[in-house]
C-alpha positions in Angstrom: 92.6 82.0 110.5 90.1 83.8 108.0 91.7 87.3 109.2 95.0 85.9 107.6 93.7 84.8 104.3 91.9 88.1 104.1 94.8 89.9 105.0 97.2 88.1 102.7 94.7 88.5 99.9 94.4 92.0 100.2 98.2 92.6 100.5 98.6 90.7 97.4 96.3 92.7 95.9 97.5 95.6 96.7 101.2 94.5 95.5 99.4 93.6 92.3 98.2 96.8 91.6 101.5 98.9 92.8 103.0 96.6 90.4 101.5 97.2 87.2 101.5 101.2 88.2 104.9 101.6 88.9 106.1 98.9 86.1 103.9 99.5 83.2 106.1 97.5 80.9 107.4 94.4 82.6 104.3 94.2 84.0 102.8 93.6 80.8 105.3 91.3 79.7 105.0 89.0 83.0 101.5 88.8 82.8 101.6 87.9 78.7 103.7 85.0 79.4 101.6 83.7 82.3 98.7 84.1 79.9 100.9 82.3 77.1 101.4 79.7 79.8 98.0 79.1 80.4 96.6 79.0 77.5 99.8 76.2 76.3 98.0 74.3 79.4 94.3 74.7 78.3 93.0 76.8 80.8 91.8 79.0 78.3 89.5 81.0 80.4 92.1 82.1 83.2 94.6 82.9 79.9 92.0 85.2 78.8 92.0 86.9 81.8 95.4 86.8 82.6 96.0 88.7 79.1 97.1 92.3 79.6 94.6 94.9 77.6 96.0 96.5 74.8 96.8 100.5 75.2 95.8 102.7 73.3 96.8 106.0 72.8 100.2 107.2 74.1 100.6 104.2 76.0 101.7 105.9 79.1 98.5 105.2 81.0 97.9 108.6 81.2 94.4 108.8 80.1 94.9 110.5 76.9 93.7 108.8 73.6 94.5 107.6 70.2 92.9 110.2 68.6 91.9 114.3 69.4 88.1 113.5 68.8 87.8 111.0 71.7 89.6 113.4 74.0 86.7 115.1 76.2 86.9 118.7 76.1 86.8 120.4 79.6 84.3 123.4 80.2 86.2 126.2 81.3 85.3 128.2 84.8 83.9 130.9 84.7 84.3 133.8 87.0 81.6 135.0 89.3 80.9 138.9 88.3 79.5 140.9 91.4 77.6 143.6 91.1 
């Protein structure tokens, strides 16, 4: 019975997850009203964590910032000189 709860938890999860990946947007939207919804029924503390973050940035969750200075600069390779 445990192995079943687990189970169903973890494919939930995982749903979850694939979800807000693959539907950025909606996904955003859905959980804004459940938040909305929530909060309207005073359980402040699950609308709080309900509510999507806000992007920043391009918005594509690509990693890429708002701005160029909090971009971190990669070091380039070098190439290995024999002698």
């Amino acid at each position: 019975m445990i192995e079943v709860v687990i189970v169903a938890a973890l494919v939930m999860w995982s749903a979850i997850v694939v979800f807000k990946k693959v539907f950025p947007t909606t996904a955003n939207s859905v959980f804004m009203q459940l938040s909305s919804f929530c909060a309207k029924q005073g359980w402040a503390t699950l609308g709080e964590w309900l509510k999507p973050a806000m992007v920043s940035g391009c918005g594509g969750s690509c990693g890429c910032s708002a701005n160029e200075d909090q971009v971190q600069k990669k070091t380039e390779v070098q190439a290995v000189k024999w002698k």
